[in-house]
C-alpha positions as CSV (number, residue, x, y, z in Angstrom):
1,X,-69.8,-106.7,41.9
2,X,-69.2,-104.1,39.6
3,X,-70.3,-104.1,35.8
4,X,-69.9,-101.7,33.0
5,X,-73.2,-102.0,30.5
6,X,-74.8,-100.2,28.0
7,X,-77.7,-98.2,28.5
8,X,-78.9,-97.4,25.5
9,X,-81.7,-95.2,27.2
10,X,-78.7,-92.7,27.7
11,X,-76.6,-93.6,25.1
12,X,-73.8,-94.6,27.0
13,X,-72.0,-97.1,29.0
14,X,-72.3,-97.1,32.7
15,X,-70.8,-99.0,35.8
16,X,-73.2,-100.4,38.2
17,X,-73.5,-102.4,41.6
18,X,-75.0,-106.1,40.5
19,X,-75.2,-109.7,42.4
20,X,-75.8,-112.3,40.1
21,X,-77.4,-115.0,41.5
22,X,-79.0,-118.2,40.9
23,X,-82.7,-116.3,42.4
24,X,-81.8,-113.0,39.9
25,X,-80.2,-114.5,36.7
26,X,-81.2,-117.1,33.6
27,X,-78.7,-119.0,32.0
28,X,-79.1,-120.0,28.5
29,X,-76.8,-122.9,27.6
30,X,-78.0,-123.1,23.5
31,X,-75.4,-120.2,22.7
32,X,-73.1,-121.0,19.8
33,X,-72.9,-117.2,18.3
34,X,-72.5,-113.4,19.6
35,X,-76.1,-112.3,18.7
36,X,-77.0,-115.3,21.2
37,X,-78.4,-114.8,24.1
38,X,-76.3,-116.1,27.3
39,X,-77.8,-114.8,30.5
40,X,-80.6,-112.5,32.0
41,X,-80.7,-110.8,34.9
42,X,-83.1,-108.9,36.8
43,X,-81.5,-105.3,38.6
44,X,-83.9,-103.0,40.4
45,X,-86.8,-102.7,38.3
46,X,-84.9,-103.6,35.0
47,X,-83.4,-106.2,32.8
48,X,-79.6,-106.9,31.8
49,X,-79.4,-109.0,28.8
50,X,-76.1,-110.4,27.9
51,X,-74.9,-111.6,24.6
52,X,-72.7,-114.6,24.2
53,X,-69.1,-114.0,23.6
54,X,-67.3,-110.6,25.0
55,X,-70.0,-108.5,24.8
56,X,-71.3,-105.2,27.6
57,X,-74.6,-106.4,29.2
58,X,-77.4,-104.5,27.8
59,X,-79.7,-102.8,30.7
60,X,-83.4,-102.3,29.7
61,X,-85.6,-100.1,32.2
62,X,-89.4,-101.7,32.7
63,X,-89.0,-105.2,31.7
64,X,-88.0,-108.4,34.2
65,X,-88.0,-111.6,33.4
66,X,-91.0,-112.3,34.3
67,X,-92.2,-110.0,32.5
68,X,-90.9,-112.0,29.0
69,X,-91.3,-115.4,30.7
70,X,-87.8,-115.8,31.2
71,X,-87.7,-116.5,27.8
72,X,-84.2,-116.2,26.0
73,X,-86.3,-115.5,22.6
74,X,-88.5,-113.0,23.9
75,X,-85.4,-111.0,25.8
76,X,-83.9,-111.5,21.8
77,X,-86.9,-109.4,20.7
78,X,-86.9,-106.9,23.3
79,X,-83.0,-106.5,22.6
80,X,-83.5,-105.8,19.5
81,X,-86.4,-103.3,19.9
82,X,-84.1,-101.5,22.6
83,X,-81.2,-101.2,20.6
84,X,-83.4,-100.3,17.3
85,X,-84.1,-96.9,18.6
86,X,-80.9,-96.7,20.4
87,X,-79.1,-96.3,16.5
């Protein structure tokens, strides 16, 4: 399907070609505000991590879940580091 996200390595938003699957994506069901996580998703080498609430996917080149242990507080930290040197 088609998504718009924001990739912050180019500063702007984008539209891209994504499945998600039950094999490419972890759900986090512990989401009660926007800043939570909801759902990561590995695409082609990279990571979309999606906030809770009506929010554009963030894609981050070089990380996978495995990579962060498909951990919803590690892909927090990496958010936050992405977006850090996006401002």
């Amino acid at each position: 399907m088609e998504m718009t996200v924001c990739n912050p390595q180019k500063g702007r938003l984008e539209t891209i070609e994504v499945e998600i699957t039950q094999e490419n994506t972890s759900w986090f069901d512990n989401c009660w505000k926007g800043s939570d996580i909801h759902t990561i998703t590995d695409f082609e080498g990279c990571l979309l991590i999606k906030e809770f609430g009506n929010t554009y996917p963030i894609l981050v080149y070089d990380v996978t879940r495995a990579s962060i242990g498909y951990k919803q507080k590690t892909a927090k930290r990496v958010l936050r580091e992405v977006m850090e040197g996006y401002k």
